[in-house]
N, C-alpha and C positions, 0 to 999 in steps of 0.2 A: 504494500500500500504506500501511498504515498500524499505529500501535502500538495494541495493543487488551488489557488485561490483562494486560502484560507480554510479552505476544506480537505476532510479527507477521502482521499477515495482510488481507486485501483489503478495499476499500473497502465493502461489501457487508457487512458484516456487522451479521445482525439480519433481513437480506433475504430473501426468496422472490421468483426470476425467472425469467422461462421461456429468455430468452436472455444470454451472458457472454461476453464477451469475444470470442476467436474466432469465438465463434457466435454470429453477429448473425439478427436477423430478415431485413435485408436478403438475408444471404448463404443463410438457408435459401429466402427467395422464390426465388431464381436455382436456387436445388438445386431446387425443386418442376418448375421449366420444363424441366432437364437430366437428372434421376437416371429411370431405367425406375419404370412406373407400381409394380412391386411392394417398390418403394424403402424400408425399414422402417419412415424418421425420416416419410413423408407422413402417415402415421397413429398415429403414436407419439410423444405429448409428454416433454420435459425439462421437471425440475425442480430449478434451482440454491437450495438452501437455504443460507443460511451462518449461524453461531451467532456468538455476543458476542465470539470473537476473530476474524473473520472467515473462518475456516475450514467447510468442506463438510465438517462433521461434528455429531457431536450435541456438546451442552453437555459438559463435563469432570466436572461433576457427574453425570452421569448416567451414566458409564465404569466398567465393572466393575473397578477398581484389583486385583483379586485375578484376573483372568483377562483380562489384554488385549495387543496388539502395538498398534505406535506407527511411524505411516509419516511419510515427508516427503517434499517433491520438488518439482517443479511444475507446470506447466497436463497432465501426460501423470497425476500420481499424483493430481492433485485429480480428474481424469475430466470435464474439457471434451471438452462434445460427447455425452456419455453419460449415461445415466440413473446414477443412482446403483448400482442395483442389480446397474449392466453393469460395475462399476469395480474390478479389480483387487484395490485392497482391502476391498472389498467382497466380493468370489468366496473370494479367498484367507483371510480370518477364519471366514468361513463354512465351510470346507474345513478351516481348524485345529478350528472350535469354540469362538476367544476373541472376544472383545469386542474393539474399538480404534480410534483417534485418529487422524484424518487430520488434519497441520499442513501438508499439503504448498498453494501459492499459486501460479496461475498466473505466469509471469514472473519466479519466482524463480530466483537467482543461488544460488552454492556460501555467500555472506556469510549469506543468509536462512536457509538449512538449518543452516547452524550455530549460527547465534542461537537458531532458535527450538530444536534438539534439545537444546542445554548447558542453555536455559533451565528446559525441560520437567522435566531433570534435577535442575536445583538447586531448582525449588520443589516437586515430589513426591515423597516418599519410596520410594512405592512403584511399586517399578520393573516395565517390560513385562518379558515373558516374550524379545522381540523387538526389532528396530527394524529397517524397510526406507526404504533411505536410496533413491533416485531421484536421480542426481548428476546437476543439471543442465549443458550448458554451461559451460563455464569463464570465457567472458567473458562473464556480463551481471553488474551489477553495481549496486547500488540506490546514487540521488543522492537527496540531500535539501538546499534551498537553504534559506539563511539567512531563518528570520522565517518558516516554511514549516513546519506540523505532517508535512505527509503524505511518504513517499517516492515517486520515478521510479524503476521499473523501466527498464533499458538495457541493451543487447545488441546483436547484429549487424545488427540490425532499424533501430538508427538512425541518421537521416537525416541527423542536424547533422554536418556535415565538421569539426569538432572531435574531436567523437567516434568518427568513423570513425578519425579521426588516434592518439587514446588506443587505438584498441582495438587497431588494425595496431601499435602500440608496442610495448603487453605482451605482445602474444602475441610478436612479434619480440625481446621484452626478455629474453622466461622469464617476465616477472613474472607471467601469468597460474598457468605451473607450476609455481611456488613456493606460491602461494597457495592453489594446489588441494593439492599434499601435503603443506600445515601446516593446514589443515582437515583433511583423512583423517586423519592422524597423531593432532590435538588431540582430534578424536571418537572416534576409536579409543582412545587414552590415557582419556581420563575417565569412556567409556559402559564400563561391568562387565557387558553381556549382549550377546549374541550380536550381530551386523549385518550385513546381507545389501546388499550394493549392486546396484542396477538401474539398467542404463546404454542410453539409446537404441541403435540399433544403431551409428549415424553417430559415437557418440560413443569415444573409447578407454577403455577400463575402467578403473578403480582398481589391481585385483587379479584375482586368477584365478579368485577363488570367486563372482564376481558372476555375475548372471544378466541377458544380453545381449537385449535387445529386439529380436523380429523382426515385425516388421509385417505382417499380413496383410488387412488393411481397413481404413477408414475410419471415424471418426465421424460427426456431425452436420453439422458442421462442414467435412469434408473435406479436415481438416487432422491430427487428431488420432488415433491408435489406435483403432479401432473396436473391436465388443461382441467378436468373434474374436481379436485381437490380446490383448485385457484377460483373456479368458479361459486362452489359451494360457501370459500370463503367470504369472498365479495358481499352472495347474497346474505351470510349472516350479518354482515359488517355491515351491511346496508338498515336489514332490520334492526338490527341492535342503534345503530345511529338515527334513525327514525326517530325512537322511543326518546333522543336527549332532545330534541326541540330545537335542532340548531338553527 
């Protein structure tokens, strides 16, 4: 990851790719040999766009400020694996009627969601109507070494026995649950509109008014929430945001 305008966001940015991250070429050749011939992704290309902060969204000039919601999260609300148009917040804007900002980054931690939504905050005035926060994981956690412009994304994903060592710590420590509800707390105290949290299913919620991820396919990828799972969300998120009177 990297800083890009004050924000953060993926190395890619400026890019058009057909494959990212979890979704490699190699891994969809293997799907072409295993998935049934009327498989969607056989005939149906992706397109990973990313704009000057390295986010899969349009440019921030280009953002209707007077009618938009503002999402964040990571590789589930950026829509690895999926076209764009399959991607939750994509469905879900489209179903309000507003315009809006996806900042959410593959790999990101609860540190990246907070930087970039306080940031979003303090340099625009004019505030979403919205914000759907995507909490990720509690333990991954962005390194950056000394002399090193870019960040490491980290999680339970990796390998170095160091790091397995750091992560079995915090979470044995509390420190990871501390950290997570002086982030909830900080975004909640600062952000003055509405917030809807979205928590994989695997994961424990925040609170009681978030809206719980239930899986019901696959992406591209065959890792990721597929075009039915994105859709489902949408429309909870939609009725659930009904109910606040925005």
């Amino acid at each position: 990851m990297i800083f890009s305008n004050g924000f953060i966001g993926c190395k890619y940015k400026g890019l058009r790719l057909d494959f990212c991250s979890s979704d490699t070429e190699e891994k969809f050749s293997v799907n072409l040999e295993t998935q049934p011939e009327d498989w969607y992704y056989r005939t149906t290309a992706i397109e990973y766009k990313y704009n000057d902060n390295g986010h899969r969204s349009k440019e921030i000039k280009d953002v209707d400020f007077d009618n938009y919601i503002l999402f964040t999260g990571c590789s589930h609300t950026e829509g690895i694996g999926l076209e764009l148009e399959k991607t939750y917040p994509y469905k879900l804007s489209n179903l309000l009627n507003v315009d809006y900002y996806n900042m959410a980054v593959e790999g990101t931690g609860i540190d990246v969601v907070e930087y970039n939504t306080l940031t979003w905050f303090a340099k625009f005035t004019k505030k979403p109507k919205l914000v759907i926060i995507q909490w990720p994981d509690h333990s991954r956690f962005l390194s950056q070494y000394q002399g090193y412009e870019n960040f490491i994304p980290n999680g339970t994903w990796a390998k170095d026995p160091d790091l397995e060592k750091f992560i079995a710590a915090s979470e044995m420590s509390g420190f990871y649950n501390a950290r997570k509800n002086i982030s909830y707390r900080l975004i909640h105290k600062v952000l003055d509109v509405p917030i809807v949290g979205v928590y994989m299913s695997s994961l424990a919620s925040y609170d009681a008014t978030s809206v719980s991820v239930r899986r019901f396919d696959k992406a591209r990828d065959m890792q990721h929430s597929g075009i039915l799972t994105n859709e489902d969300i949408a429309n909870r998120l939609y009725r659930h945001i009904k109910t606040l009177n925005i």
